[in-house]
C-alpha positions in Angstrom: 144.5 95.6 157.4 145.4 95.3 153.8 142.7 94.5 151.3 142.9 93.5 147.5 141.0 94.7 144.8 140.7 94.1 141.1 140.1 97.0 138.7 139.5 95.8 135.1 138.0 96.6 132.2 134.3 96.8 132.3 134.4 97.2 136.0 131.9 94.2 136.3 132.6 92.8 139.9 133.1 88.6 140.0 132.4 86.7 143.4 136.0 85.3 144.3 136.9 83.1 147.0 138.3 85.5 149.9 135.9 88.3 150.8 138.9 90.6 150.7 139.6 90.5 147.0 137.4 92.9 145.2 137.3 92.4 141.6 136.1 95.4 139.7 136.2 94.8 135.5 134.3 95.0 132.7 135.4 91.2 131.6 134.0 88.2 133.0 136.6 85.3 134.0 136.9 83.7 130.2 138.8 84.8 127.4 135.7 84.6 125.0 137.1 86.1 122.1 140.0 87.0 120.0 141.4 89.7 117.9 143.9 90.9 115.6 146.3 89.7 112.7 149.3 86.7 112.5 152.6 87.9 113.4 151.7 91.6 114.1 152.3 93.7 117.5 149.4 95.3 118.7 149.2 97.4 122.2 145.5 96.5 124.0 144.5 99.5 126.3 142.1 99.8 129.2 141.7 103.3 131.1 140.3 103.6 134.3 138.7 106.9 134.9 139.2 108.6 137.8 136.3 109.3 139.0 136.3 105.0 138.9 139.4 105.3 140.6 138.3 108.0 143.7 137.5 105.0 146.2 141.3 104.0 145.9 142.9 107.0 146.0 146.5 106.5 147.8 146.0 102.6 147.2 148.7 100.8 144.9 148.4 98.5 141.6 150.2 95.4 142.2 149.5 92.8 140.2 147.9 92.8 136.6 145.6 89.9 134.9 146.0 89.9 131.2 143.4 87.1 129.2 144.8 86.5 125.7 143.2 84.2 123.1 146.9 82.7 122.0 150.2 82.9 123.3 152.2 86.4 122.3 155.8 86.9 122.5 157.8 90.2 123.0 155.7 91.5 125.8 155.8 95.3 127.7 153.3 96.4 129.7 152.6 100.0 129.6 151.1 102.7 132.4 150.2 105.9 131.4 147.7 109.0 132.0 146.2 108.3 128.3 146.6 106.1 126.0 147.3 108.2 123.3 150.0 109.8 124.9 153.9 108.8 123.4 155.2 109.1 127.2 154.5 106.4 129.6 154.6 106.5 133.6 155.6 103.0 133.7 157.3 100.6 131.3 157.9 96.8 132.4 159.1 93.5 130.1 157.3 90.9 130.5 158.3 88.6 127.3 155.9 86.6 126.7 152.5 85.1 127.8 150.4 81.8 127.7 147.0 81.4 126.4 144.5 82.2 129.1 144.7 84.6 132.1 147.9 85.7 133.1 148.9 87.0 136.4 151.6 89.1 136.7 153.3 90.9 139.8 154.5 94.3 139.2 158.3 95.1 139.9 157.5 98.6 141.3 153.9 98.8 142.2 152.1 102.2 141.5 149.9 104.5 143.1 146.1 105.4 142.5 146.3 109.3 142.9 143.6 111.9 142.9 141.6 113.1 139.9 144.1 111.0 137.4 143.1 108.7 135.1 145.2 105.4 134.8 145.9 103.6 131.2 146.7 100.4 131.0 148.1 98.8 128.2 150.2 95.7 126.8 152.1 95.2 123.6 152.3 91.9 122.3 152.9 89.5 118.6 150.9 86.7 118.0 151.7 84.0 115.2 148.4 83.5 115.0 145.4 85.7 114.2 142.7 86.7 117.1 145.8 86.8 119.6 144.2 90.2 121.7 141.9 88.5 124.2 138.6 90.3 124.9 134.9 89.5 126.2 131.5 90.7 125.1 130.6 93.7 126.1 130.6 97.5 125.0 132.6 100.8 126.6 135.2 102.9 124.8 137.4 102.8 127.7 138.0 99.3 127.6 138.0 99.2 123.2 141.1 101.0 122.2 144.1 99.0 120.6 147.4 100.6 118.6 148.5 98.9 115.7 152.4 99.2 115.9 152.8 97.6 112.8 151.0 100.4 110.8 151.2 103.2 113.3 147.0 103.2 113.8 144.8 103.2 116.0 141.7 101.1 115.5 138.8 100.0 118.1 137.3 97.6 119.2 133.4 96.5 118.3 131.1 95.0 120.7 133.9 94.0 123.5 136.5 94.8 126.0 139.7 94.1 126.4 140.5 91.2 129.2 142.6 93.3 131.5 142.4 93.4 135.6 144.7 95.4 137.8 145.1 94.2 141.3 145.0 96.9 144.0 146.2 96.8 147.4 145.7 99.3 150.4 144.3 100.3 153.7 140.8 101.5 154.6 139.3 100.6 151.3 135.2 101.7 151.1 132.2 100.4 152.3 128.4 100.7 151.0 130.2 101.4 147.8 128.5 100.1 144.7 128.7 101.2 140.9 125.9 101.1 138.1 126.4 99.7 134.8 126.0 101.0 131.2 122.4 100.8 130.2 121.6 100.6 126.3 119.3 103.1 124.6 115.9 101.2 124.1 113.6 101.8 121.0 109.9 101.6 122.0 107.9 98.9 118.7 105.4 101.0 116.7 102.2 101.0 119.4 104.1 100.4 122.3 104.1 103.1 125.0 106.3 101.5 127.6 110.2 100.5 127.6 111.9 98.1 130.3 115.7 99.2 130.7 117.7 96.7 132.1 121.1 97.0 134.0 123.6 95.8 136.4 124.4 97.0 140.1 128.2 96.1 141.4 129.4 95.8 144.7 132.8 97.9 145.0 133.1 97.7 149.1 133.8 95.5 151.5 131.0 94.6 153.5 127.7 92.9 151.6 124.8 94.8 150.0 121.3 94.5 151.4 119.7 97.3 149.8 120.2 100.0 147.5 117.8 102.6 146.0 117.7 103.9 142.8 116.3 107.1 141.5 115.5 107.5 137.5 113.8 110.3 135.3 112.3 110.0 132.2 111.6 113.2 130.2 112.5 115.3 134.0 110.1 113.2 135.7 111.8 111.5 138.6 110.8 108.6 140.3 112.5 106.0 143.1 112.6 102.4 143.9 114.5 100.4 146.5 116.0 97.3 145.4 116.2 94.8 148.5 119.0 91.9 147.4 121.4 90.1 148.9 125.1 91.0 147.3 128.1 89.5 148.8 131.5 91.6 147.7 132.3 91.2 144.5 129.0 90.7 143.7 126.7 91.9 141.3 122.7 92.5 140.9 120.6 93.0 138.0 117.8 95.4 138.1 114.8 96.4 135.3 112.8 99.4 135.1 109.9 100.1 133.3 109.0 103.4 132.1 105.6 104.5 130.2 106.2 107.0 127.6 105.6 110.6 128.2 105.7 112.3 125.1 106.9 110.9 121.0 110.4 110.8 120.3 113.6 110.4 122.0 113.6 111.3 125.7 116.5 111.2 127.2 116.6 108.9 130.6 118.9 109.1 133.9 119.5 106.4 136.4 121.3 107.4 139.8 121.8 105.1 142.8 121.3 107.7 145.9 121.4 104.6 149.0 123.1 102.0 149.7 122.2 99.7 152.8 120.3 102.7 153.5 123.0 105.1 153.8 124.9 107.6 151.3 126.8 106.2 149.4 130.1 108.6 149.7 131.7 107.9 146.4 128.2 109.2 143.2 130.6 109.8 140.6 130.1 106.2 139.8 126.5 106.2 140.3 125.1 107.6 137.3 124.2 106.0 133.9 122.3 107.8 131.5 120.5 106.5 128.0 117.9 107.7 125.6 114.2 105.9 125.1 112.3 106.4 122.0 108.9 106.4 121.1 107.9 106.0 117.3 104.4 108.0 116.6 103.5 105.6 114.1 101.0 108.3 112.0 104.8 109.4 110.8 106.2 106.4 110.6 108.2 106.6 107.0 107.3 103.6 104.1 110.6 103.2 102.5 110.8 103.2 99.2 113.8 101.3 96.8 114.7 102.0 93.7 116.9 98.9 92.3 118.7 98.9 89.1 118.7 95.7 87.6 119.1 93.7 84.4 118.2 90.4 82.3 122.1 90.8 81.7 122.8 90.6 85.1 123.7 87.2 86.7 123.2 88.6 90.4 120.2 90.4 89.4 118.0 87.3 90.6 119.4 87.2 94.4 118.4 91.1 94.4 114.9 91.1 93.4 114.5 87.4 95.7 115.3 89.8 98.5 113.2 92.8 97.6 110.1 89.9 97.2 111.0 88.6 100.6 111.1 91.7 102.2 107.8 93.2 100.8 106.2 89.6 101.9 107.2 90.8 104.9 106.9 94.4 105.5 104.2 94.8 103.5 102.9 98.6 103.0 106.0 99.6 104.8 108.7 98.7 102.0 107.7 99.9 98.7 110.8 98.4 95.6 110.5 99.2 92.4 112.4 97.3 89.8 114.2 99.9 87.1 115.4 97.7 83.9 118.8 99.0 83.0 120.6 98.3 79.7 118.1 95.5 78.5 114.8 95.4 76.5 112.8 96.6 79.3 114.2 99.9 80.2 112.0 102.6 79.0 113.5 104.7 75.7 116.1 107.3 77.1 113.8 109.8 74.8 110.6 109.4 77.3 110.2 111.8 79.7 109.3 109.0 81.8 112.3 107.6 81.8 115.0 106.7 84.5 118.1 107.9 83.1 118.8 110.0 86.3 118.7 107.0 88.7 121.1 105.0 86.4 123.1 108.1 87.5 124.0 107.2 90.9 125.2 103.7 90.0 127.7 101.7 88.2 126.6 98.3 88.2 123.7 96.2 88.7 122.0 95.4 91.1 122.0 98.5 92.7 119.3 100.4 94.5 118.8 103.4 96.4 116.9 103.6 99.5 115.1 106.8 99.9 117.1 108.3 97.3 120.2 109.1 99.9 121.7 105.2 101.2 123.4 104.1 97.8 124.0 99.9 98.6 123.0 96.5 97.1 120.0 95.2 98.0 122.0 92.0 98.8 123.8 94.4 101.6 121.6 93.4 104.9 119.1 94.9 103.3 117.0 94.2 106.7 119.1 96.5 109.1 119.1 99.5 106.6 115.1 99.0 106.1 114.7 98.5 110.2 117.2 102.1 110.1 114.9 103.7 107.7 111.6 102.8 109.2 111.3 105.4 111.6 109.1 108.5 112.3 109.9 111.5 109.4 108.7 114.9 108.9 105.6 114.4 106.5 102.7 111.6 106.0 101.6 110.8 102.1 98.9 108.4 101.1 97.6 108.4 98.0 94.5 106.6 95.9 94.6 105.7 92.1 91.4 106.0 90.1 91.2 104.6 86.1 89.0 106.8 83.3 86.3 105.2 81.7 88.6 103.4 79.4 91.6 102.9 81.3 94.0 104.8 79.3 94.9 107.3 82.0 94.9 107.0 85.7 94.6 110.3 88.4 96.6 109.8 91.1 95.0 111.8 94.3 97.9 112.6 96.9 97.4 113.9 100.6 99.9 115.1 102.6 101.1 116.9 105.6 104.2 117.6 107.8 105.2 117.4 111.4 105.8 121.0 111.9 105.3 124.4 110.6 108.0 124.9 107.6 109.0 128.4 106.0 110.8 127.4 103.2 109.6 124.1 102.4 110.1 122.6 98.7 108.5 119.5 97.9 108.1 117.4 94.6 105.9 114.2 93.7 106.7 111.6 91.6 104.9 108.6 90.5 106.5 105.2 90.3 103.8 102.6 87.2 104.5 99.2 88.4 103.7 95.9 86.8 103.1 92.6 88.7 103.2 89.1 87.6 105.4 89.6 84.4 106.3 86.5 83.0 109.7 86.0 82.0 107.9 83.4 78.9 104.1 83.9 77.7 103.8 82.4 75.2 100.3 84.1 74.1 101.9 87.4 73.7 105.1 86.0 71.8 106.9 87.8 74.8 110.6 86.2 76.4 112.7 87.8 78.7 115.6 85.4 79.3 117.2 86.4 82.6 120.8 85.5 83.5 121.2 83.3 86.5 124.7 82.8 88.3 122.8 81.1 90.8 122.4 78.0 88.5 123.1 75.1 90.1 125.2 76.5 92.6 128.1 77.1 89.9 129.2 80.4 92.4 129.0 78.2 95.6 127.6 78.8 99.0 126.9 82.2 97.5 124.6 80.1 94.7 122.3 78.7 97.5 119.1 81.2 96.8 115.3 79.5 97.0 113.5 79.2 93.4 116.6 79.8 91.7 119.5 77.3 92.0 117.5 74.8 89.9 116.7 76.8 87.2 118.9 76.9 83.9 121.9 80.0 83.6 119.7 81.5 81.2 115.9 81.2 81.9 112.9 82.1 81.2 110.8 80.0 83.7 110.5 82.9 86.4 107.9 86.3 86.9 108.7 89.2 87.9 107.4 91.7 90.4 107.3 95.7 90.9 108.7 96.0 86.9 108.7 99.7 86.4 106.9 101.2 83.8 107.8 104.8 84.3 108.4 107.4 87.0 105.6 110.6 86.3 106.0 113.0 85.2 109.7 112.7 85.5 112.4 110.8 88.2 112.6 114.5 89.5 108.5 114.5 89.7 106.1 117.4 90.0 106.3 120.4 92.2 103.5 120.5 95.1 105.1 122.8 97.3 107.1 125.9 97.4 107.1 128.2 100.3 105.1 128.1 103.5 103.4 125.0 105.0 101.9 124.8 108.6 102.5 122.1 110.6 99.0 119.5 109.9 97.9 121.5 107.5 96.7 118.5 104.6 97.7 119.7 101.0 96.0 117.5 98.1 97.5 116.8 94.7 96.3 115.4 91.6 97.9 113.8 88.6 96.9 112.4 85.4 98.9 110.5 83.1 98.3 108.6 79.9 98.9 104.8 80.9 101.1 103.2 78.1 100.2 100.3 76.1 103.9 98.9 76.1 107.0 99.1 77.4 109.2 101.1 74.3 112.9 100.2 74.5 115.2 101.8 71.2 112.0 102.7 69.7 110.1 99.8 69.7 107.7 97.7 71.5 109.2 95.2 73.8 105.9 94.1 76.0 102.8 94.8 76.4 101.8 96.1 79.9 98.8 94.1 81.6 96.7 97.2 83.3 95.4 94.8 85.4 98.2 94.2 87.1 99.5 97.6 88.0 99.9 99.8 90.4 101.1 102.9 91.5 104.2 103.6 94.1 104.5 107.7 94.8 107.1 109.5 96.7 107.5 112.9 98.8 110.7 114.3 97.4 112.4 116.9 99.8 114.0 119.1 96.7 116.4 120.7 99.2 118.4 117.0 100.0 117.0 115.2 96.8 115.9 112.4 100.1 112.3 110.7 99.8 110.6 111.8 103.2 107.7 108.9 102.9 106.1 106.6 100.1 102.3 105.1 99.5 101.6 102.5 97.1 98.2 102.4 95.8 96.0 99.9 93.4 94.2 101.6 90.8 90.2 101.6 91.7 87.4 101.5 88.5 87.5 99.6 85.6 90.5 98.1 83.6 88.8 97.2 80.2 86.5 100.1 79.3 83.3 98.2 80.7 83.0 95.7 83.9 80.6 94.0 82.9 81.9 92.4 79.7 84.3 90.8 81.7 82.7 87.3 80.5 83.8 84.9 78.0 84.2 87.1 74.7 86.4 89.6 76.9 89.5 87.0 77.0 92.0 86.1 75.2 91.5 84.9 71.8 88.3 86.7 70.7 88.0 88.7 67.7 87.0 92.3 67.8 85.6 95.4 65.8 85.4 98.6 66.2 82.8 100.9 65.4 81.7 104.2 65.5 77.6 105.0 66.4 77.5 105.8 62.2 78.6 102.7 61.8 82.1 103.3 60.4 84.9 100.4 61.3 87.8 102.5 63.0 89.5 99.6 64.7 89.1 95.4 64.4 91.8 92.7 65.8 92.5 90.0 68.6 92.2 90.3 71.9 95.1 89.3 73.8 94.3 89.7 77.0 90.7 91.6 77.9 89.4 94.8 76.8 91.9 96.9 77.6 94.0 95.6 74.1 91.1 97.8 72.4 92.5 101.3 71.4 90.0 104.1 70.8 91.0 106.7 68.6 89.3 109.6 70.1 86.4 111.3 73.2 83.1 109.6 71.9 80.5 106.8 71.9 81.7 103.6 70.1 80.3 99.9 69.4 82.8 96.8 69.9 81.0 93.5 67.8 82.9 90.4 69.6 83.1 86.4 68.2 84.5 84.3 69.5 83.6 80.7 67.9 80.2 80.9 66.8 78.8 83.5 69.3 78.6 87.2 68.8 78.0 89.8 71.3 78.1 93.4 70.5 79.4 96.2 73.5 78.6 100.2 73.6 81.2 102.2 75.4 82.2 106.0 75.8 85.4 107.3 76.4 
């Protein structure tokens, strides 16, 4: 008796009418997508393994089903062992074809033989663009497409080509089923199971009652049978959950060993294989971004919206710092502090790099990279910040430690100052920082639509910013903490103290004066070796920010007057405080006496630095 069957692209098998027509294809019965350019010829391939193929061996092709989004003209249809190959086994005209599915019936039919692959591909023009039909999906044997127009290959993302071929033949198999692709599965930070999901197909001719499948995580194996109920051409979905073994990628098999309780006689189609992950969260990396950006720059606003966003979000795990480039607040070239080698890697603003080795815009789905980046490295850092008795220097205290035992391991520290809550107008400090906005009013478009700032003027001032860096200590390149040797969990500790400045210096000369109040310190874990960050802590400074606590009280704000004394009694300082304490510079190591007023009250401080 002859049978029919249908071998297509994903080999996903569809329930048709008559028992007797087996449809084996990665497509599903619509056209759900289109692609390619107007008025160019393109050749869509599918290749059908032969191990796919084995059940069919000495069957013919017949018939094929091609699903296009529009209708094409000059049509061939092509047979060959690959489709890279310039000599084909078959050629046939077809001319043209209508939007849709499209049967067509073979002039000379051709036979399945042993251990060969079959290609199978069409040429066609389309007038108009997304003519190539294809459906959702994913496998590289159903992606591949020549541009004949250019002479190029190129592939299809995320989909398959819609093309079935119909085989006919005698004693086609029973009990004879096929296992889908299964996607690698990443485990969430704390999670220590996975559920893998995939898709059973019925390739015989008799129904499916019960199959059993075997899987292994890691080497350890485990079975489960699967009672269902699966007519031919039908199709059965089946989940598995496995509990994590070990940290890391493990990789994961899936083998159907029994089908209705029997054999099945054709495994080469049996097997799917994929990888789980497990994320040991004590190494899971905070990634740091370094933006360039600029009161000069009109897109500069949509960058630093999204850094906000995305520390609002991510909190400790996404650590931005905002380097001022080309304007007021970019520290002098002439400071060692300086970031003149991060300017370096860019030519424009805004820029940023992310971990020091993904060079993009921070506009560029900044999400995906950050969710690519946030994974378990080689080395943990966390840091604390402490302030001196006067808060003009801060010690940064790093710990650290790597994954495994390293013989040559060469690793710097450097220390991002950051400034919160920077105005871009205060008015007390006679400071103005007028920002250029191409979001205004949504004079650029859809691209203008950005929260906070389409209402606000082309130039404005009416805006604060976050993260505004200060300085990178001791250098961008930062300070060596290791050279040689390091065992695997062995904790190394660091310290590092730096004078704090007063103001931000640009061409010499004060442009603003930093609020110790409201900073805080971002360090990195430079590998020397790739120039990458391996993992970022941001701390907040601990002590006092004003020389003494408790004078944090009315005479300590903005406004009072001030004088400076030494225990003999000689004035060595007197002005205004504008903000708190911290205004007040002592000239040198020694016991001092501040006399405040403000109004009629006087109140007179002893500090030591």
């Amino acid at each position: 008796m002859i049978r029919s069957i249908i071998v297509a692209s994903l080999l996903a098998l569809v329930t048709t009418a008559s028992a007797q027509d087996l449809k084996l294809r990665y497509c599903g019965d619509q056209v759900e997508k289109g692609y390619g350019k107007a008025n160019t010829y393109y050749t869509a391939y599918t290749t059908f393994r032969a191990d796919m193929l084995r059940p069919y061996v000495g069957a013919r092709i017949t018939k094929l089903r091609i699903g296009v989004k529009h209708d094409a003209t000059g049509v061939y249809v092509y047979f060959k062992d690959d489709a890279r190959n310039t000599a084909n086994n078959y050629k046939e005209k077809i001319t043209t074809l209508s939007a849709g599915w499209n049967e067509l019936t073979l002039a000379t039919p051709q036979e399945i033989v042993a251990d060969k692959d079959i290609a199978i591909g069409y040429r066609a023009s389309f007038t108009e663009a997304d003519g190539l039909g294809y459906a959702l999906g994913s496998s590289s044997d159903g992606s591949s497409v020549y541009v004949n127009s250019s002479s190029s290959w190129e592939s299809l993302t995320g989909g398959v080509f819609c093309i079935e071929a119909v085989v006919q033949g005698d004693n086609l198999p029973q009990n004879e089923v096929r296992i889908s692709a299964v996607d690698d599965r990443t485990a969430p930070y704390g999670t220590d199971s996975l559920t893998f999901s995939g898709v059973v197909y019925n390739g015989g001719v008799n129904v499916v009652s019960s199959y059993e499948l075997t899987y292994t995580l890691d080497g350890q194996l485990a079975t489960k049978t699967f009672t269902t109920d699966m007519p031919v051409n039908g199709q059965s979905p089946f989940s598995i959950t496995l509990h994590r073994t070990a940290y890391g990628t493990l990789p994961v098999t899936f083998t159907i060993t029994k089908v209705n309780g029997v054999d099945d006689p054709y495994m080469a189609n049996n097997t799917t294989t994929a990888r789980a992950t497990f994320q040991d969260p004590e190494f899971r990396r905070r990634v740091l971004v370094e933006e360039a950006t600029g009161l000069w720059c009109g897109w500069c606003p949509g960058a630093a919206y999204v850094l906000e966003e995305m520390k609002k979000e991510y909190g400790e795990w996404f650590n931005p710092v905002a380097v001022h480039w080309g304007d007021i607040l970019e520290p002098d070239t002439s400071l060692p502090y300086a970031y003149a080698d991060l300017y370096s890697h860019f030519t424009g603003a805004p820029s940023c790099m992310v971990d020091r080795k993904i060079n993009t815009t921070p506009t560029n789905d900044m999400w995906t990279i950050f969710r690519n980046e946030s994974v378990p490295v080689g080395a943990v850092l966390t840091t604390t910040c402490q302030w001196n008795a006067d808060s003009t220097q801060l010690t940064v205290n790093a710990d650290f430690y790597t994954a495994k035992d390293e013989a040559d391991a060469q690793y710097n520290l450097v220390f991002h100052l950051l400034e919160d809550e920077v105005k871009g107008q205060d008015d007390a400090l006679g400071e103005a920082f007028p920002q250029h906005n191409y979001y205004a009013r949504g004079q650029s478009g859809e691209a203008s639509n950005l929260p906070g700032w389409i209402d606000r003027a082309a130039v404005t001032t009416d805006y604060v910013m976050m993260n505004l860096a200060i300085g990178a200590f001791p250098s961008y390149a930062g300070t060596p903490v290791v050279r040689g040797t390091i065992a695997g969990r062995e904790h190394r500790q660091y310290s590092y103290t730096f004078d704090v400045p007063t103001h931000v210096v640009h061409a010499g000369k004060n442009t603003h004066l930093i609020n110790k109040r409201h900073l805080h310190v971002t360090s990195a874990l430079v590998d020397v070796k790739s120039g990458y960050v391996i993992n970022s802590f941001d701390a907040r400074p601990e002590g006092q920010t004003a020389g003494i606590q408790s004078a944090a009280d009315a005479f300590t704000v903005a406004g009072s007057r001030y004088q400076l004394y030494t225990v003999s009694g000689k004035l060595v300082g007197q002005g205004t405080l504008v903000r708190d304490l911290s205004d007040i510079r002592v000239p040198a190591h020694g016991t001092y006496l501040i006399k405040l007023q403000k109004g009629g009250a006087v109140r007179t401080l002893k500090i030591m630095k």
